[in-house]
PDB file with one MODEL, atoms N, CA, C and O in Angstrom:
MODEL        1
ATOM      1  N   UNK A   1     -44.165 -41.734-192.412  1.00  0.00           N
ATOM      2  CA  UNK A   1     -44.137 -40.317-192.123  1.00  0.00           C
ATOM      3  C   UNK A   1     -43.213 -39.618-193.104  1.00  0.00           C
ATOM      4  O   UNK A   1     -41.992 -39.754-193.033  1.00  0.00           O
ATOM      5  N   UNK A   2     -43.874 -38.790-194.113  1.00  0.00           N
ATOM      6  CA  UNK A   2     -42.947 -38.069-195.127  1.00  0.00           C
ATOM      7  C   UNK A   2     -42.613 -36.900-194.387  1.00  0.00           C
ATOM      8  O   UNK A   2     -43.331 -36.304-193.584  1.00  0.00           O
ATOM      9  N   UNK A   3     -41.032 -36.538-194.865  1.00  0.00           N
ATOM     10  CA  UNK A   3     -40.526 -35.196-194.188  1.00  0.00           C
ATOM     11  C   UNK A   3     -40.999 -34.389-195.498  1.00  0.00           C
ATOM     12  O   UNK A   3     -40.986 -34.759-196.672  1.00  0.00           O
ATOM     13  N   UNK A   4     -41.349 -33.377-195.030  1.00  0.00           N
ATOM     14  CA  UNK A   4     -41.849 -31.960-196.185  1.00  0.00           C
ATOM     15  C   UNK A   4     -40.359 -30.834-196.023  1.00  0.00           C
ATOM     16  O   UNK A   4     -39.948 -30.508-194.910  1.00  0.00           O
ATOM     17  N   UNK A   5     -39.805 -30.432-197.108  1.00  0.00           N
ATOM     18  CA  UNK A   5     -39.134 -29.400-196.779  1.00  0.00           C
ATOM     19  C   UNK A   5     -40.043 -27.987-197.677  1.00  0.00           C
ATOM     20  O   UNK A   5     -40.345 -27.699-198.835  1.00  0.00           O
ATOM     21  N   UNK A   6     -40.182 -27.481-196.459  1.00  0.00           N
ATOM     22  CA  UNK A   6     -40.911 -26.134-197.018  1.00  0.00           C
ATOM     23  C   UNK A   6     -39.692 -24.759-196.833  1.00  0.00           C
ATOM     24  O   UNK A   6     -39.028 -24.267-195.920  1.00  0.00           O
ATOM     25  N   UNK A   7     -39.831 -24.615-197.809  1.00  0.00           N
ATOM     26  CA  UNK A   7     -38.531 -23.668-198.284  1.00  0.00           C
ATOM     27  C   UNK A   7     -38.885 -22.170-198.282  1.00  0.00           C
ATOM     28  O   UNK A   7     -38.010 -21.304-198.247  1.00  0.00           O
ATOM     29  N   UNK A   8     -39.969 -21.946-198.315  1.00  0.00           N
ATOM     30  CA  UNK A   8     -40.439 -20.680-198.145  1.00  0.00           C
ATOM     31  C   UNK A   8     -40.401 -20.448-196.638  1.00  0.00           C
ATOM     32  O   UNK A   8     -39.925 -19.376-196.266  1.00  0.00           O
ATOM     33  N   UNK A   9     -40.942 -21.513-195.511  1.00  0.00           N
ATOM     34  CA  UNK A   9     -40.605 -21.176-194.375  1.00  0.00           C
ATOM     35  C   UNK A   9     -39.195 -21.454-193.206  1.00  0.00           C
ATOM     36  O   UNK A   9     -38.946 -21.327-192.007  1.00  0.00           O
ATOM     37  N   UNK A  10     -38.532 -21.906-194.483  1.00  0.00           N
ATOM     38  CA  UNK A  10     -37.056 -22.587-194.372  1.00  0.00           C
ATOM     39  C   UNK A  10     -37.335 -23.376-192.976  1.00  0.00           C
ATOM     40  O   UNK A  10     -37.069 -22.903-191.871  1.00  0.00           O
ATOM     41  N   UNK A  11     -37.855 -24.522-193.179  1.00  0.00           N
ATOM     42  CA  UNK A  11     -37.901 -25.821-192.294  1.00  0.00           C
ATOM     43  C   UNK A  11     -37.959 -27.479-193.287  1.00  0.00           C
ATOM     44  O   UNK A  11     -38.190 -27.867-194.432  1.00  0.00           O
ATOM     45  N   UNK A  12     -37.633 -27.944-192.132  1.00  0.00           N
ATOM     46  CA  UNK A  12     -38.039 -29.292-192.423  1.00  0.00           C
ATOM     47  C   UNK A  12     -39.197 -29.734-191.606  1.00  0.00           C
ATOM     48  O   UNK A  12     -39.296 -29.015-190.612  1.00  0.00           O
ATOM     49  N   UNK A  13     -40.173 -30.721-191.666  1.00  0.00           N
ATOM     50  CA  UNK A  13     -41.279 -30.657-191.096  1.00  0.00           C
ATOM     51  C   UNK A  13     -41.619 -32.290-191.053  1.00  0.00           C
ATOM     52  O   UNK A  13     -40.844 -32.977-191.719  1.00  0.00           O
ATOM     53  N   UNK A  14     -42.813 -33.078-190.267  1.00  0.00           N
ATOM     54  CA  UNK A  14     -43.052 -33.849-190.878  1.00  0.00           C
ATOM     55  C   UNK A  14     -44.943 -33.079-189.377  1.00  0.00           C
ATOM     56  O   UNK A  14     -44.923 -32.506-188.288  1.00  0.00           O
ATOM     57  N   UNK A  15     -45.824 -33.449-190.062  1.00  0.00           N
ATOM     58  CA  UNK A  15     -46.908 -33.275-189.593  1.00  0.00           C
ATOM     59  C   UNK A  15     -47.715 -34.274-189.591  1.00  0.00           C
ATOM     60  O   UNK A  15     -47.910 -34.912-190.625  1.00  0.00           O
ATOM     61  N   UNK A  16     -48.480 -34.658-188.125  1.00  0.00           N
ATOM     62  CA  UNK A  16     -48.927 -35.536-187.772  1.00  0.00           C
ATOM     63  C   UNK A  16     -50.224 -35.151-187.353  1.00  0.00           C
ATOM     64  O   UNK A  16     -50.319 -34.868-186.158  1.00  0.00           O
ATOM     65  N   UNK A  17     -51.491 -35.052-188.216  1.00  0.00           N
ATOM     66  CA  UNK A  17     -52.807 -34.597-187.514  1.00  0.00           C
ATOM     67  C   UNK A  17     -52.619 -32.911-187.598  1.00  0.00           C
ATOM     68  O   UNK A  17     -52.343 -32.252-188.601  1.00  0.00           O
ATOM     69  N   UNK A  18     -52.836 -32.473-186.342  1.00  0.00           N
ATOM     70  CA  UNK A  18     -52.557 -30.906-185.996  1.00  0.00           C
ATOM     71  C   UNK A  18     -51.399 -30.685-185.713  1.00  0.00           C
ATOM     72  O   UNK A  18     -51.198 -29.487-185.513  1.00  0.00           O
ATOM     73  N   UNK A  19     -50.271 -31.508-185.573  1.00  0.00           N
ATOM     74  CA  UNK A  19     -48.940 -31.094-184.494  1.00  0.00           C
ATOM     75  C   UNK A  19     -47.907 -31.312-185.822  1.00  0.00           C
ATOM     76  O   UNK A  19     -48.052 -31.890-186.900  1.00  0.00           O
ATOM     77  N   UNK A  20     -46.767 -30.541-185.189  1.00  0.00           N
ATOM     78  CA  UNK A  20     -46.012 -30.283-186.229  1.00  0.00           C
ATOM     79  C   UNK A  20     -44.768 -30.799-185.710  1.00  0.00           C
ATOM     80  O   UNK A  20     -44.940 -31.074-184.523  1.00  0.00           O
ATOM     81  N   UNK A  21     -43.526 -31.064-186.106  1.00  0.00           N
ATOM     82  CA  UNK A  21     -41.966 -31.954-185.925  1.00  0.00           C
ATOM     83  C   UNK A  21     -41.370 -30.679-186.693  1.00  0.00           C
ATOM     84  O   UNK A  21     -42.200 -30.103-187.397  1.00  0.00           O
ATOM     85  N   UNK A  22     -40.064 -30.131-186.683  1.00  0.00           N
ATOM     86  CA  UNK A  22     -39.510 -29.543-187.639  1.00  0.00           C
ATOM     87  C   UNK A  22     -38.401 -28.764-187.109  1.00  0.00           C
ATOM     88  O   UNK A  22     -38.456 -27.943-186.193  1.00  0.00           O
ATOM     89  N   UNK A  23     -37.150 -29.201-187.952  1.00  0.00           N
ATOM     90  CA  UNK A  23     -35.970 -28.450-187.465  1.00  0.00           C
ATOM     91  C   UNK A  23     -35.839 -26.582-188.516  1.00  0.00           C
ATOM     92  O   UNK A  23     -35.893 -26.582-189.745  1.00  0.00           O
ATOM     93  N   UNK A  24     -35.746 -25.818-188.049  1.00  0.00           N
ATOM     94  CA  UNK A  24     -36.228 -24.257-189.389  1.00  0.00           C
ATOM     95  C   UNK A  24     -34.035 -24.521-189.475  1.00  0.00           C
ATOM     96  O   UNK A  24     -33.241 -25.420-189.200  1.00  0.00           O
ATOM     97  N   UNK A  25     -33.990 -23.528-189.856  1.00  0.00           N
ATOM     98  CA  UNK A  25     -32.783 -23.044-190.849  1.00  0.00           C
ATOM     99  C   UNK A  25     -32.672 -21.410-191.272  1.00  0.00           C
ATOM    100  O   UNK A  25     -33.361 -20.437-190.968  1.00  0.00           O
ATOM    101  N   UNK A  26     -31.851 -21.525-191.853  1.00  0.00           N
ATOM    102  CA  UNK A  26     -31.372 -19.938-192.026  1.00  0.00           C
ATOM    103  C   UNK A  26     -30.295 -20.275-193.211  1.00  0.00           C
ATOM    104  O   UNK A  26     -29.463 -21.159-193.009  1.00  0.00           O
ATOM    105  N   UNK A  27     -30.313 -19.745-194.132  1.00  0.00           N
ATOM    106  CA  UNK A  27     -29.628 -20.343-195.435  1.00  0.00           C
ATOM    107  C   UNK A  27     -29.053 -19.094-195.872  1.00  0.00           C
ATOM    108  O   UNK A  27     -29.925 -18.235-196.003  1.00  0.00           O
ATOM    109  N   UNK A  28     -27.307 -18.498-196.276  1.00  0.00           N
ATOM    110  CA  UNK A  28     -26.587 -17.405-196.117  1.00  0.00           C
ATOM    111  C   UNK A  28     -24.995 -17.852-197.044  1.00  0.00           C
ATOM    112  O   UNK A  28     -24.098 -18.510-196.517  1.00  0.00           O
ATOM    113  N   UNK A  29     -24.962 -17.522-197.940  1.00  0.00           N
ATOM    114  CA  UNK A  29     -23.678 -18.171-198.789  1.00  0.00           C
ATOM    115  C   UNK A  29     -23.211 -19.303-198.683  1.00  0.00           C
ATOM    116  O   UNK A  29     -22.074 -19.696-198.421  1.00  0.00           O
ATOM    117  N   UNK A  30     -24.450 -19.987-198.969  1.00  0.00           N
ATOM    118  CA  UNK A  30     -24.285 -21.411-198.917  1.00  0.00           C
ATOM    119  C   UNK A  30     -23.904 -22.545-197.739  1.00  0.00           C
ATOM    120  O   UNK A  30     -23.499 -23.707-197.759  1.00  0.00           O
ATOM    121  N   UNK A  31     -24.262 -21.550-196.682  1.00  0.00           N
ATOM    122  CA  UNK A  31     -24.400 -22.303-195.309  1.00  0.00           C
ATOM    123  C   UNK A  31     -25.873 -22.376-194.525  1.00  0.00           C
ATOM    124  O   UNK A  31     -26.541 -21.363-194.324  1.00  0.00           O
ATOM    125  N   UNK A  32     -26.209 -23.460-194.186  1.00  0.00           N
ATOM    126  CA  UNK A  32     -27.170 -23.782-193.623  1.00  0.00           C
ATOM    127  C   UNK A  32     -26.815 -23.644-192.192  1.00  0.00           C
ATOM    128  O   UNK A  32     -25.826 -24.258-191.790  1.00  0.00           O
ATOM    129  N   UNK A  33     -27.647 -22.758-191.200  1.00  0.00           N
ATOM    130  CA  UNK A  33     -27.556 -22.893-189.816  1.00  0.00           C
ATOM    131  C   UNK A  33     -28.980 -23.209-189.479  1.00  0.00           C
ATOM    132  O   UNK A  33     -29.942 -22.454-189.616  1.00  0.00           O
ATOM    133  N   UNK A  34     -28.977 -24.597-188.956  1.00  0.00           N
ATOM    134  CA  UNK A  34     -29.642 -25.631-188.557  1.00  0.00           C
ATOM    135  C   UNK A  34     -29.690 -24.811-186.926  1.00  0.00           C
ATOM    136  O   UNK A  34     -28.763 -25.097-186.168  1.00  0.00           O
ATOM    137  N   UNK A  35     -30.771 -23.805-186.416  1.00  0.00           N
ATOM    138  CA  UNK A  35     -30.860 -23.249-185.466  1.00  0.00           C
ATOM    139  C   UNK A  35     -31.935 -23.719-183.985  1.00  0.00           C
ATOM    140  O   UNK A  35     -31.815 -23.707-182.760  1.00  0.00           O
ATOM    141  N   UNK A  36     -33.020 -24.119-185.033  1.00  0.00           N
ATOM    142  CA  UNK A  36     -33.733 -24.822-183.865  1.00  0.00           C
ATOM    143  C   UNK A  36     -34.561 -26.346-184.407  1.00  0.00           C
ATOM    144  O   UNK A  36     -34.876 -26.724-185.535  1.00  0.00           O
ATOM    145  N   UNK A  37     -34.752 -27.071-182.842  1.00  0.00           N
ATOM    146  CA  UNK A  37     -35.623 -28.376-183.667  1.00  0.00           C
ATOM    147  C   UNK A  37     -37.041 -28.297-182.446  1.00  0.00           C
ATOM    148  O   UNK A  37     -37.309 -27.774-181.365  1.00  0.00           O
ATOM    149  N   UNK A  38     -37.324 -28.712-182.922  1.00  0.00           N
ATOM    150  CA  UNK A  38     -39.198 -28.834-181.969  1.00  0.00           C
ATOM    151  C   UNK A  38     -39.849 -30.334-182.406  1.00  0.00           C
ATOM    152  O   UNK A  38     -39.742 -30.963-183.459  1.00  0.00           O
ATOM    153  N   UNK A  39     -40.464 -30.596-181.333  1.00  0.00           N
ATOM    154  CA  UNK A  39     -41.389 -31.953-180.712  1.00  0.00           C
ATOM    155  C   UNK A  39     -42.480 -32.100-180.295  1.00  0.00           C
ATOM    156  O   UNK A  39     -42.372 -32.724-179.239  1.00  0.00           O
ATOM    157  N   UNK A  40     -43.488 -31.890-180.503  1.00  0.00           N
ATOM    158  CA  UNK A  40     -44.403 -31.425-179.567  1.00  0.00           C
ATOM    159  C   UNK A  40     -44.023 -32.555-178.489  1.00  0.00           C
ATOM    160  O   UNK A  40     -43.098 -33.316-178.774  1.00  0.00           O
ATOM    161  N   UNK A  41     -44.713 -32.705-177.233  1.00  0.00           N
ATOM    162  CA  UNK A  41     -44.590 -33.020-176.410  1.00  0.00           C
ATOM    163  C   UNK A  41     -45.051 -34.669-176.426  1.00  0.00           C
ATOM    164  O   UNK A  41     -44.301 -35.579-176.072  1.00  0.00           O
ATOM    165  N   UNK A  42     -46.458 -34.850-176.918  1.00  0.00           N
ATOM    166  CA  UNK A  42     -47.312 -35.572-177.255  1.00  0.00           C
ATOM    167  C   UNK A  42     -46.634 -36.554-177.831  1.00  0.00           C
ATOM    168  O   UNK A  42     -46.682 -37.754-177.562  1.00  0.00           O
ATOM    169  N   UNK A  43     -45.705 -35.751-179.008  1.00  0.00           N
ATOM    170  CA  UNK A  43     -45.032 -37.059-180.499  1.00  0.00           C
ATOM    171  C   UNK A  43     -43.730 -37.629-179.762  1.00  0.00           C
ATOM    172  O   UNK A  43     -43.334 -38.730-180.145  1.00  0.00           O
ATOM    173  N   UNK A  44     -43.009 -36.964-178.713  1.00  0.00           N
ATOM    174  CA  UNK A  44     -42.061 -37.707-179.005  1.00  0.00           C
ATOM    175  C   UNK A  44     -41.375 -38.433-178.645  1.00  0.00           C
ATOM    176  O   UNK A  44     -41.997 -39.277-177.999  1.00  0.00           O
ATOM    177  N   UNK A  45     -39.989 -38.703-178.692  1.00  0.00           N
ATOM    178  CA  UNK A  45     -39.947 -40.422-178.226  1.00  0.00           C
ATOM    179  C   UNK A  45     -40.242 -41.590-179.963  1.00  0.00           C
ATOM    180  O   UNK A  45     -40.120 -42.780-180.252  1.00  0.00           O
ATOM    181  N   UNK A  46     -40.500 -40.805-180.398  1.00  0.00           N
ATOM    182  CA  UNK A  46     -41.394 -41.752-181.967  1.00  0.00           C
ATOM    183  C   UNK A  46     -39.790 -41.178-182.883  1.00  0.00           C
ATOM    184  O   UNK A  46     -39.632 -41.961-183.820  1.00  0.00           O
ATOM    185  N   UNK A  47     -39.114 -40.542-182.873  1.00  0.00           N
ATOM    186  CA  UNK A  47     -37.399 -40.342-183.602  1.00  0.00           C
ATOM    187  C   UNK A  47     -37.936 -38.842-184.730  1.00  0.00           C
ATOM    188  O   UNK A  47     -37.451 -38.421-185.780  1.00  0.00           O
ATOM    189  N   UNK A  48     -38.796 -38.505-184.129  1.00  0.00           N
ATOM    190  CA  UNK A  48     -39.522 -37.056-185.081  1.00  0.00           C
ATOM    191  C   UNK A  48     -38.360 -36.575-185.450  1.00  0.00           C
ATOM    192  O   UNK A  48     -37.990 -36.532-186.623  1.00  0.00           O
ATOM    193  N   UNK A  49     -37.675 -36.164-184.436  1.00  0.00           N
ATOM    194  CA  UNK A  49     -36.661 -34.611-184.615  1.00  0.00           C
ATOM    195  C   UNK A  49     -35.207 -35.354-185.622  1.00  0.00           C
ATOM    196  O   UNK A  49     -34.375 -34.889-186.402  1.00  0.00           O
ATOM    197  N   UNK A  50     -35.417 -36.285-185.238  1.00  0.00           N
ATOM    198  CA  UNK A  50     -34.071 -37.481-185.890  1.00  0.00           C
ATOM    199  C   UNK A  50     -34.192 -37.555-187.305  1.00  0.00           C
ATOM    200  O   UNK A  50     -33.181 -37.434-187.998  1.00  0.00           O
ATOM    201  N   UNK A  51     -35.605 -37.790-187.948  1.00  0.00           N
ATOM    202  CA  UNK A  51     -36.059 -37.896-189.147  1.00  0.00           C
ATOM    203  C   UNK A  51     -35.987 -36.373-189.905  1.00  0.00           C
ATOM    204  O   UNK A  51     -35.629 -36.393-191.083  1.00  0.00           O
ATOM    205  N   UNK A  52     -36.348 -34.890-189.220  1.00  0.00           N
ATOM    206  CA  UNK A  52     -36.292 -33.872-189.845  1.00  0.00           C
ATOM    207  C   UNK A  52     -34.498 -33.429-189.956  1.00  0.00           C
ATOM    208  O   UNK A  52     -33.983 -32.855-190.916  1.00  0.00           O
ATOM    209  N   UNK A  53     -33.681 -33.954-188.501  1.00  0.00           N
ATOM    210  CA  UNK A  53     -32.481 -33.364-188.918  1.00  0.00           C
ATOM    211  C   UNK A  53     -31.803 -34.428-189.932  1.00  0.00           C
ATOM    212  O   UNK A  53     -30.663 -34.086-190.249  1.00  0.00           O
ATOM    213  N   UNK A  54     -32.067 -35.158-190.281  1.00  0.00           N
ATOM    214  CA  UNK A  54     -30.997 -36.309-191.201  1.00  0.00           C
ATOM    215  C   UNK A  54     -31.880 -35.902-192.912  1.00  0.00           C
ATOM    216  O   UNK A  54     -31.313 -36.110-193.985  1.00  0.00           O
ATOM    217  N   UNK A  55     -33.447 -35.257-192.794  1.00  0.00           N
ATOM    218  CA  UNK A  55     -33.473 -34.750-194.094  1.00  0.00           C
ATOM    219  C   UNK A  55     -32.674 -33.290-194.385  1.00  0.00           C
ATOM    220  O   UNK A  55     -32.237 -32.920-195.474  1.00  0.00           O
ATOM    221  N   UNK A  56     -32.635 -32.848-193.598  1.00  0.00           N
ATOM    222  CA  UNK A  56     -31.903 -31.395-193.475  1.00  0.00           C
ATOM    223  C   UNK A  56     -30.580 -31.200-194.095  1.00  0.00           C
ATOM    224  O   UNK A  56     -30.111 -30.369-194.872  1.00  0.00           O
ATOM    225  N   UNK A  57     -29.937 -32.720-193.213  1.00  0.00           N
ATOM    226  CA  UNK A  57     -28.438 -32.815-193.150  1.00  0.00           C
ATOM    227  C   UNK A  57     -28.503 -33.177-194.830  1.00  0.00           C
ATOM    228  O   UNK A  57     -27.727 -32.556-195.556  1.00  0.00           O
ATOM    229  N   UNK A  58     -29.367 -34.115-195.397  1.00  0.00           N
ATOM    230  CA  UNK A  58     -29.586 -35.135-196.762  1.00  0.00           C
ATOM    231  C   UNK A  58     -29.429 -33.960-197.411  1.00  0.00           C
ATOM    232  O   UNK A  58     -28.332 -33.923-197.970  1.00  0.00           O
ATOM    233  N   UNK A  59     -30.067 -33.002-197.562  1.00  0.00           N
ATOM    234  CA  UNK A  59     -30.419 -31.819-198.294  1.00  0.00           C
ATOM    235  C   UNK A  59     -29.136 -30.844-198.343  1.00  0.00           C
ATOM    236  O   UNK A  59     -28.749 -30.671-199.498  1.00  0.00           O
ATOM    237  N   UNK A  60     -28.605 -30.365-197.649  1.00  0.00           N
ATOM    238  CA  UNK A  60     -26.856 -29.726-197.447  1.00  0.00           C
ATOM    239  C   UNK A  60     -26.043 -30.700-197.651  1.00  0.00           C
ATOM    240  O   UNK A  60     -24.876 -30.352-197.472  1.00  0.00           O
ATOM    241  N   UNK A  61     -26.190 -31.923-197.992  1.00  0.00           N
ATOM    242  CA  UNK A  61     -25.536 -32.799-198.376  1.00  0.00           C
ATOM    243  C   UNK A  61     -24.872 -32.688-200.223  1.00  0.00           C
ATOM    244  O   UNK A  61     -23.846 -32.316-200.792  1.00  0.00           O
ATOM    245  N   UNK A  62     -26.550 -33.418-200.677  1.00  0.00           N
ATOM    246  CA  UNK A  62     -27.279 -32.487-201.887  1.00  0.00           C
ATOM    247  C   UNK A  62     -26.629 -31.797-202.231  1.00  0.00           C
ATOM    248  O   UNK A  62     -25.600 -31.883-202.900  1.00  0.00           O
ATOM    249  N   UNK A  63     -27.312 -30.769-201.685  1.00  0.00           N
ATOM    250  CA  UNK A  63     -27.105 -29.193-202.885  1.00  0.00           C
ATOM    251  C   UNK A  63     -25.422 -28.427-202.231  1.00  0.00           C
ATOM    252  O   UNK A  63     -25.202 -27.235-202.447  1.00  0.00           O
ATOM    253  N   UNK A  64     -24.486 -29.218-201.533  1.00  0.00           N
ATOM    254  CA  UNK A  64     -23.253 -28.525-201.386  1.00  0.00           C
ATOM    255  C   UNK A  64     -22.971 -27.865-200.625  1.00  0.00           C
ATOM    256  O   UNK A  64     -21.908 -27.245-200.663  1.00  0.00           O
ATOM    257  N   UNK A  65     -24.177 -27.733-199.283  1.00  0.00           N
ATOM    258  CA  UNK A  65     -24.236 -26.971-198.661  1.00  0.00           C
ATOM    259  C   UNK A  65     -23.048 -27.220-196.995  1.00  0.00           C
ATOM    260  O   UNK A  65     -22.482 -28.241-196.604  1.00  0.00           O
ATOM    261  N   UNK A  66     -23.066 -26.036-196.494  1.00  0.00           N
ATOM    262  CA  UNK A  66     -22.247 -26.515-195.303  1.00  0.00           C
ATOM    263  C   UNK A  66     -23.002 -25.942-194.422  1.00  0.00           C
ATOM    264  O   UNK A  66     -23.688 -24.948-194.662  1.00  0.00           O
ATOM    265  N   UNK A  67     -22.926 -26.621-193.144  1.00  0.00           N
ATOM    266  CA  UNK A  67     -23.775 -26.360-192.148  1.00  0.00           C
ATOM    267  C   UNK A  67     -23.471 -25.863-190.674  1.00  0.00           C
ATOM    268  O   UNK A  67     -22.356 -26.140-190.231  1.00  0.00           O
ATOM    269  N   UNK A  68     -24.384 -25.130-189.841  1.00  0.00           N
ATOM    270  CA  UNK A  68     -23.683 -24.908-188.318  1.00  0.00           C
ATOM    271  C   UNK A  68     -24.750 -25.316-187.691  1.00  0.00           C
ATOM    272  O   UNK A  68     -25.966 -25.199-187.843  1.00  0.00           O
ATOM    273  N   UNK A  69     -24.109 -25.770-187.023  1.00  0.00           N
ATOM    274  CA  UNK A  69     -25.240 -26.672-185.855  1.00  0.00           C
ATOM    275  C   UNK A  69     -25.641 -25.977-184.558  1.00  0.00           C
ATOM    276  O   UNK A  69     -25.560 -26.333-183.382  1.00  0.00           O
ATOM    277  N   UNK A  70     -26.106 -24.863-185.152  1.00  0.00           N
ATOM    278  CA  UNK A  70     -26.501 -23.530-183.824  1.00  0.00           C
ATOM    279  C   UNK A  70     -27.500 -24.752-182.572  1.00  0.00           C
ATOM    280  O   UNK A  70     -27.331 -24.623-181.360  1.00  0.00           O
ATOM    281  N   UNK A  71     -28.211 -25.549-182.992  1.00  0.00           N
ATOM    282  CA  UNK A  71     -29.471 -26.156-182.706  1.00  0.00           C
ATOM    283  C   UNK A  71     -28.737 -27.318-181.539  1.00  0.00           C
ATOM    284  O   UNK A  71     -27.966 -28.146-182.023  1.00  0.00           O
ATOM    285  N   UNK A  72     -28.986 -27.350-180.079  1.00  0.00           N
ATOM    286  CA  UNK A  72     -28.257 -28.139-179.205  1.00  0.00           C
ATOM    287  C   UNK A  72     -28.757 -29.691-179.757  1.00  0.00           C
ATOM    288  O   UNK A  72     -27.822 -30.491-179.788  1.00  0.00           O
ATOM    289  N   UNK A  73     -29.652 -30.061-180.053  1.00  0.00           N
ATOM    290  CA  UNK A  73     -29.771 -31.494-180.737  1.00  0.00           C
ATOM    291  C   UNK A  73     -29.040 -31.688-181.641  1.00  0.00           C
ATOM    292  O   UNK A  73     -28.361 -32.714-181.612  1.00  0.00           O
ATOM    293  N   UNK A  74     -28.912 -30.683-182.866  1.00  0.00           N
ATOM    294  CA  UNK A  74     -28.119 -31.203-184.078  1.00  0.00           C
ATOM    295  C   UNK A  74     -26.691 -31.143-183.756  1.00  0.00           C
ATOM    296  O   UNK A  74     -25.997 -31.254-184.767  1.00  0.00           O
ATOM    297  N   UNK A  75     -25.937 -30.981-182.506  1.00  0.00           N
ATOM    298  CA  UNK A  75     -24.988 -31.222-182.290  1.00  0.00           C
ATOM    299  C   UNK A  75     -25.002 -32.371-181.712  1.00  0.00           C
ATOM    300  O   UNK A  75     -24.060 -33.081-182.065  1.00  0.00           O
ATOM    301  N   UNK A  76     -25.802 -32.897-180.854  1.00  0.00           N
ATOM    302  CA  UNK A  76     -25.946 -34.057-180.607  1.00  0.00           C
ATOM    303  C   UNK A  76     -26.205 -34.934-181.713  1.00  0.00           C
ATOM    304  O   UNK A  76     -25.238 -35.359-182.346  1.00  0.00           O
ATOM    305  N   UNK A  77     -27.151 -35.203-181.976  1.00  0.00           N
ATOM    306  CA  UNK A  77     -27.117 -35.572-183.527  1.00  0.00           C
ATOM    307  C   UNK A  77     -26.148 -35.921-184.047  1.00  0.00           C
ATOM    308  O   UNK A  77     -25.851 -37.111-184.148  1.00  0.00           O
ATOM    309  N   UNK A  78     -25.324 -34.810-184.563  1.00  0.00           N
ATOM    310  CA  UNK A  78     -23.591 -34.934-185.393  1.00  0.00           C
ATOM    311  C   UNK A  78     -22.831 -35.969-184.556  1.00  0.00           C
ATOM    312  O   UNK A  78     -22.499 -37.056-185.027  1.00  0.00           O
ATOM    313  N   UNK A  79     -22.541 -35.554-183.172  1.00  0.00           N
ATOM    314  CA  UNK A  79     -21.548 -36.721-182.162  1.00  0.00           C
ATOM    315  C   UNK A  79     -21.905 -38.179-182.492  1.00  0.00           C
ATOM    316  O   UNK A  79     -21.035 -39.047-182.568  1.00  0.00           O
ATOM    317  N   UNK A  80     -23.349 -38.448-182.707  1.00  0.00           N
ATOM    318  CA  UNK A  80     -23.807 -39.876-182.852  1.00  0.00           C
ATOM    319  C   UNK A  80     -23.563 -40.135-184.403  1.00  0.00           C
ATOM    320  O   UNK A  80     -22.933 -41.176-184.585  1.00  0.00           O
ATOM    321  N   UNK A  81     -23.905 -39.447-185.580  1.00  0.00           N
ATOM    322  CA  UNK A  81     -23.566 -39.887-186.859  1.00  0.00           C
ATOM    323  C   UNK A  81     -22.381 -39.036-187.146  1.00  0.00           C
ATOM    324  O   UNK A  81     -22.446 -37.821-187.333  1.00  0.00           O
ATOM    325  N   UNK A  82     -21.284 -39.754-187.171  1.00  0.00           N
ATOM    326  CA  UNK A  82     -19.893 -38.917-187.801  1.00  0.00           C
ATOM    327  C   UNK A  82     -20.152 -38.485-189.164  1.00  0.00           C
ATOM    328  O   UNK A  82     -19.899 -37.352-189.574  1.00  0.00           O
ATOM    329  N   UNK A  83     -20.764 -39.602-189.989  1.00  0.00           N
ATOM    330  CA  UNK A  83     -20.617 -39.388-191.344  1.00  0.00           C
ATOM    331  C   UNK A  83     -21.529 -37.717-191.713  1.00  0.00           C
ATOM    332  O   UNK A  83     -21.766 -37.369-192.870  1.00  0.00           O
ATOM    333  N   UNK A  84     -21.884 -36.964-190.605  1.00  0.00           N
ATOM    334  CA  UNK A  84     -22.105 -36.035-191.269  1.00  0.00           C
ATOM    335  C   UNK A  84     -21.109 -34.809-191.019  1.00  0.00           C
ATOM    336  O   UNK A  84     -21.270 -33.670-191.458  1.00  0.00           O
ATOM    337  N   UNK A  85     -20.434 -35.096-190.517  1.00  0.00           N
ATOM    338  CA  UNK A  85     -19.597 -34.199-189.776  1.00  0.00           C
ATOM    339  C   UNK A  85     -18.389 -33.478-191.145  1.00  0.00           C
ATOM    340  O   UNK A  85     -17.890 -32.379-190.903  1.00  0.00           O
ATOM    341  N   UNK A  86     -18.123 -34.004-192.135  1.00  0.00           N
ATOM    342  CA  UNK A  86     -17.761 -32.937-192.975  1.00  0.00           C
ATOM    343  C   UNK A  86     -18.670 -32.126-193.477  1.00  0.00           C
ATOM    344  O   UNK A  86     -18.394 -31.639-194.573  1.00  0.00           O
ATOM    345  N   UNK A  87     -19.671 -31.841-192.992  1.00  0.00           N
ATOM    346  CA  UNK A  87     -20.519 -30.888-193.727  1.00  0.00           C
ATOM    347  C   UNK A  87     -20.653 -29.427-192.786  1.00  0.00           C
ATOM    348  O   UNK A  87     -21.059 -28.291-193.029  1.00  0.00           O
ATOM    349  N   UNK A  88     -20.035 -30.171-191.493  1.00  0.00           N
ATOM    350  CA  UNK A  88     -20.338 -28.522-190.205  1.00  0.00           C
ATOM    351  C   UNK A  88     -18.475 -27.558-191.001  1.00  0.00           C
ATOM    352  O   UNK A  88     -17.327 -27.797-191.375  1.00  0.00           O
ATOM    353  N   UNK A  89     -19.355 -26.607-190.822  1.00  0.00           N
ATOM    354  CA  UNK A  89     -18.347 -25.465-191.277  1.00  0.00           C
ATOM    355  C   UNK A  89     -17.364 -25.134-190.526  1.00  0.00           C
ATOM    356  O   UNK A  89     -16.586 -24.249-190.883  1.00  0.00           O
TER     357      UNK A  89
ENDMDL
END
C-alpha cells in the first residue's frame, strides 16, 4: 500500500479500490497542523491511519517542518512513538 502525498489537497492518502485513508494538514510558516485522520469503516484495523500519519510525520521530518497535533490520533500516535516528538511545536 503506497502512501500518496497530494499537496494540492494537503493530505496524505493511501487508496484502496473506492475508499480513501488520509490524514489532511494545513501548512503556515513552516508548521504543519496535522488536523484530521479518516478510516473508512470497512479498512480499518489494517494500520491505514498509522501508515498516513508516520508519512506525514517522515515528510515534516524532511523538509524541517514542525508540527501540531490538532488531530486526537496523532496525539496518540506521538505518546506511542517518542522519536517524533521533537517535531510538535
Amino acid at each position: 500500500m503506497e502512501v500518496i502525498h497530494n499537496s494540492k489537497e494537503k493530505s496524505f492518502l493511501i487508496q484502496i479500490e473506492n475508499d480513501i485513508a488520509y490524514v489532511s494538514y494545513n501548512l503556515n510558516n513552516e508548521v504543519m497542523d496535522l488536523y484530521t485522520t479518516y478510516t473508512p469503516p470497512q479498512l480499518r484495523g489494517k494500520g491505514l491511519a498509522e501508515k498516513v500519519v508516520r508519512a506525514a510525520l517522515e515528510y515534516a521530518k524532511s523538509n524541517n517542518l514542525k508540527i501540531i497535533p490538532s488531530c486526537s490520533y496523532v496525539k496518540v500516535f506521538l505518546e506511542r512513538h517518542p522519536e517524533y516528538k521533537s517535531l510538535v511545536k
